[in-house]
C-alpha positions in Angstrom: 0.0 0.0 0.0 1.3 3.4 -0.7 0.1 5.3 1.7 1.7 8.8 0.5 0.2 8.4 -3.1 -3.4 7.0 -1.7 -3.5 10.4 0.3 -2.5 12.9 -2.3 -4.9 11.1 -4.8 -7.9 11.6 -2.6 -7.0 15.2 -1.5 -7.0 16.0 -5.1 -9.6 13.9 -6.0 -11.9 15.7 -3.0 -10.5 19.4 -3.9 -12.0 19.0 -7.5 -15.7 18.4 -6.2 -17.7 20.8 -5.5 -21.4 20.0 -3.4 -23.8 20.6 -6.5 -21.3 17.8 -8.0 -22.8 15.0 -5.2 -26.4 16.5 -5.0 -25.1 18.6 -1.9 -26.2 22.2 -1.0 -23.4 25.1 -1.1 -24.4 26.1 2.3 -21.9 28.5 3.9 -19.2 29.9 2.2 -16.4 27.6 1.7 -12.3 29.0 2.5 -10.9 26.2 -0.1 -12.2 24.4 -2.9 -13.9 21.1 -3.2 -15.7 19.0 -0.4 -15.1 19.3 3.1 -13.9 15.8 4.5 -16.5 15.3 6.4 -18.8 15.6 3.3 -16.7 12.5 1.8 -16.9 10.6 4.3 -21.0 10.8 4.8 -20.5 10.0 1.1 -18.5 7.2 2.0 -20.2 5.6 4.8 -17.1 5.9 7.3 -16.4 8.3 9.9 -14.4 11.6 9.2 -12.0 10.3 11.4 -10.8 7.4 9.5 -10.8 9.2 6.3 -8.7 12.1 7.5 -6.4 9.5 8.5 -6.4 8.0 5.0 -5.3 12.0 3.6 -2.5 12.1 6.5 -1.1 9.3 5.4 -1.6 7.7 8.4 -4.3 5.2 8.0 -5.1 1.5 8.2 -5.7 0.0 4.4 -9.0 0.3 3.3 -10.9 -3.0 2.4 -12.3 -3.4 -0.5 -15.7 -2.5 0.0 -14.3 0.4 1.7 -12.3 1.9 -1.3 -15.6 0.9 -3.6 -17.2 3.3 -1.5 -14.1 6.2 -1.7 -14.4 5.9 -5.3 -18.3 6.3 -5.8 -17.7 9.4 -3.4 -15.6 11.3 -5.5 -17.0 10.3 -8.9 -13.8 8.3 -10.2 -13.6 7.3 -13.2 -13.1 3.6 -14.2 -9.5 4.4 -14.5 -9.2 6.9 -11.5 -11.1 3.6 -10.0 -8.5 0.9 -10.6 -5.8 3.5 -10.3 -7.1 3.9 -6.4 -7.3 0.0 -6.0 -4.1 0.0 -7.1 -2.3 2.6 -4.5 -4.1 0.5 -1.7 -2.7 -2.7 -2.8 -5.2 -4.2 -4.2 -6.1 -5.8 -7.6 -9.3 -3.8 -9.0 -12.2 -6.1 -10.0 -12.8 -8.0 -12.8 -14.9 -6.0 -15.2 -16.7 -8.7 -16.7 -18.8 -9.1 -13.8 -21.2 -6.5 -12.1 -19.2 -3.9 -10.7 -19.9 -2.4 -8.0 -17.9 0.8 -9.0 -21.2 3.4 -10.5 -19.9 5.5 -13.8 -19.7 9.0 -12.3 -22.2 10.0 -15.3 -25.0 7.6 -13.6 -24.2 9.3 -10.1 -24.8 12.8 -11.6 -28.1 11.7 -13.4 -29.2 10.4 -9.7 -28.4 13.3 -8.3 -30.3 15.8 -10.4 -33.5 14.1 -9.4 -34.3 15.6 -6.3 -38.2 15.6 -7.0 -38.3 11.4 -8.2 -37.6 8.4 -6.2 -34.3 7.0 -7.9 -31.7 4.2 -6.9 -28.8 2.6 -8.7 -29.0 -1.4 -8.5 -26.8 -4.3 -10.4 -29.0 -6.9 -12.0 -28.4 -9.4 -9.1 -30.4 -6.5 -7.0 -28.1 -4.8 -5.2 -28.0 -1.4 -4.2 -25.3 0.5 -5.3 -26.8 4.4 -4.6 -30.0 6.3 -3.8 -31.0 9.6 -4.0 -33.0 11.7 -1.3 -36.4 10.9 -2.4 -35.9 7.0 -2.6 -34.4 7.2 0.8 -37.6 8.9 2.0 -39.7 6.3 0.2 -38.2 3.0 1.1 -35.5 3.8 4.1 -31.5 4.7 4.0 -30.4 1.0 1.9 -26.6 2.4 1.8 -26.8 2.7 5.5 -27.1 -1.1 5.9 -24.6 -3.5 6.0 -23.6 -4.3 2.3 -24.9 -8.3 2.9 -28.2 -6.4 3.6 -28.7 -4.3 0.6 -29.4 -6.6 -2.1 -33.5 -6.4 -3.0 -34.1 -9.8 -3.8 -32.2 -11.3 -0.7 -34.3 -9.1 1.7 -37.8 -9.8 0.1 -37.3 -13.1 0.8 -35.6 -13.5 3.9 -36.6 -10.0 5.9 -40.3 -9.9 6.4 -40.2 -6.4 6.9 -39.0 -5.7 3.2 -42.7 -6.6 2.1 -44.5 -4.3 4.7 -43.5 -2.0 1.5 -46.0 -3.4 -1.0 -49.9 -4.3 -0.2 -50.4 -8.1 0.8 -51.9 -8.2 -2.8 -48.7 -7.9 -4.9 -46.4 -9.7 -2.5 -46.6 -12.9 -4.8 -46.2 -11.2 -8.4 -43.0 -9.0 -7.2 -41.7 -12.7 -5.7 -42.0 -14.0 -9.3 -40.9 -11.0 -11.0 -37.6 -11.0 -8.1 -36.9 -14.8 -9.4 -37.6 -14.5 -12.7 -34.8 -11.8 -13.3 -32.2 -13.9 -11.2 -33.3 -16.3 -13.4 -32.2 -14.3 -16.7 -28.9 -12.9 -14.8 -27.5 -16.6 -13.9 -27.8 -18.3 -17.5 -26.5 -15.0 -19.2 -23.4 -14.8 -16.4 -22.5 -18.2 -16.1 -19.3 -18.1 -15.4 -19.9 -14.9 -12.4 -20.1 -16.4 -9.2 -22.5 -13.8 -7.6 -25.5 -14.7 -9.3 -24.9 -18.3 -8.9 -24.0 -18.2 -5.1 -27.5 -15.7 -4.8 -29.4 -18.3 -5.9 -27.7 -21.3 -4.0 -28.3 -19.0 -0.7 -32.1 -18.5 -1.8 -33.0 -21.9 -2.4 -31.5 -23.2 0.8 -33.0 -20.9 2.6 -36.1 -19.8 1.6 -39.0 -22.6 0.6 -41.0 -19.7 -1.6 -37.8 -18.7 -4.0 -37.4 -22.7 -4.1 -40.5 -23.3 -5.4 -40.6 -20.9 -7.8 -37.3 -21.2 -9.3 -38.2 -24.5 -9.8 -40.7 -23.1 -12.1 -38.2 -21.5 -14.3 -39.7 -18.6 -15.5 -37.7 -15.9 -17.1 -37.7 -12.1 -17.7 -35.9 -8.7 -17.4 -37.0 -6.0 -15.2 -38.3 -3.3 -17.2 -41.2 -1.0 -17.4 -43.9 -1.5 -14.6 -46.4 0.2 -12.8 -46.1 -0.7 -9.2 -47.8 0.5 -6.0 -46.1 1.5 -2.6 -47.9 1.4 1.1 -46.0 4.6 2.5 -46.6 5.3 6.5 -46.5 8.5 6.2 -48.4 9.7 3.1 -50.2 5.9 2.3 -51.0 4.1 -1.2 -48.9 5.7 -3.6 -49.1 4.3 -7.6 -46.1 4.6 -9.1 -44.4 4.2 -12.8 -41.5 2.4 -12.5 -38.7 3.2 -15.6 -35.8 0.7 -15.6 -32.9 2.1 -17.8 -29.9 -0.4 -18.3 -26.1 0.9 -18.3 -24.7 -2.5 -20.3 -21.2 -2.0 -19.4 -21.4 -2.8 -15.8 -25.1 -4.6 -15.4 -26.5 -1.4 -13.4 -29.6 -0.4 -13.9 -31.2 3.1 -12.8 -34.3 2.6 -11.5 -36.7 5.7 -11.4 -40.4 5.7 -9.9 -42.9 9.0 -10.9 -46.3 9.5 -10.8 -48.6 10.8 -13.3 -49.6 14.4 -12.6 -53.0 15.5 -11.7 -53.5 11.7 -9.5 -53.9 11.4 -5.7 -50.4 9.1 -6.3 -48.4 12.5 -7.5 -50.1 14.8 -4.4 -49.1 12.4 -2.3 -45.6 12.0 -3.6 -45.1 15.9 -3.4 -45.9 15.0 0.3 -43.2 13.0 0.6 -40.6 15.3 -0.5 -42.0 17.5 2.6 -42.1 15.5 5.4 -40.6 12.0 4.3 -37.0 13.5 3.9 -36.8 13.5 7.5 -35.4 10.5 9.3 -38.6 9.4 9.5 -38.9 6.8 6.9 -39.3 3.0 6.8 -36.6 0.4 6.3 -37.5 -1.5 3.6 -36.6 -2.1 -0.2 -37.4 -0.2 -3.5 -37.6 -2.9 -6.5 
């Protein structure tokens, strides 16, 4: 690990952000340029205090998840990603599998919708960012443990993933989960993440057995899908799925048609529901 190198790279790689690049607000007037280091490290999921360490030079090395994280903070680059990988001592992943590294261009997009429920997710169902409003609509996913962010897994292992949906669409989202891990496994055969997904599922959970077992297959795509909200109730959704092939993410955006009870409501939400006040559940 170089340690001196690792440092400088994220100094420079934090002084070239500024807030309105990460969906932050200016706020007060700023003595330097760039983010503040505390504002990485929110980004980041780690305390301020191990990420100043990491620009002193001074710091443990980062695990992989960890540096993941660093480079969806400061909007690397696939290059700028490996490049970081590399000054911690670590081989950067393969890319013929579903990164978990998001294309600074898909972070931007995310960002700019502060008014629309939007997440980032690979096709194996794991989330990789959210925005403000899908935090307020399904919980703070990047605040979990990364075992614990993958959509499908929760639905069916976490009971209170479903408390999300009414009782009524609980069995078509289950076939529409397995379905898709259906697709992603024959087209990545050679990937072990979709393969050991499924192996956990089955073993695990009698419901994903039995339908998998069915072997029905499709994509997630367009959908219209409804959402029981605690704070502001049924909300109707439109659900737009747009696919970034190079890495297997897909940007998942939910909006409802104006002049409907669902869009008043979701306007609602953008009041009082960015407040940590939200449940802990699972956008899909």
């Amino acid at each position: 690990m170089n340690r001196a190198e690792l440092a400088d790279f994220l100094r420079r790689g934090r002084a070239r952000l500024t807030p309105s690049d990460v969906g932050l607000t200016p706020g007060a007037r700023r003595r330097t340029p760039g983010l503040r280091r505390e504002e990485v490290a929110a980004l980041a999921g780690m305390s301020v205090d191990y990420y100043t360490r990491l620009e002193q030079s001074r710091g443990p090395r980062p695990s992989r998840q960890m540096l993941t994280a660093l480079a969806r903070a400061l909007r690397l680059t696939d290059a700028e990603h490996d490049h970081l990988f590399h000054l911690a001592g670590e081989e950067p992943p393969r890319r013929e599998t579903a990164s978990a590294h998001v294309r600074p261009g898909l972070l931007l997009i995310l960002d700019r919708l502060y008014d629309t429920p939007a997440q980032l997710v690979n096709d194996c169902g794991e989330v990789l960012a959210q925005n403000a409003m899908a935090k307020a609509l399904v919980g703070d996913v990047m605040s979990r443990p990364r075992h614990e962010r993958n959509l499908i897994r929760r639905f069916f292992l976490d009971p209170t993933a479903r408390s999300l949906f009414p009782a009524e669409d609980h069995e078509p989202h289950a076939r529409s989960h397995v379905a898709n891990l259906r697709a992603v496994t024959a087209a990545r055969p050679d990937d072990p993440e979709p393969a050991e997904l499924v192996a956990e599922l089955r073993s695990s959970s009698e419901e994903f057995a039995l339908l998998w077992d069915q072997h029905e297959v499709s994509l997630r795509n367009r959908a219209t899908k409804r959402f029981q909200h605690p704070l502001v109730g049924l909300l109707e959704l439109d659900c737009e799925v747009m696919l970034s092939h190079e890495h297997h993410h897909l940007l998942i955006v939910h909006t409802a048609r104006p002049g409907t009870e669902s869009h008043e409501r979701l306007q609602l939400l953008r009041v009082v529901g960015l407040q940590d006040m939200t449940p802990q559940g699972a956008l899909d």
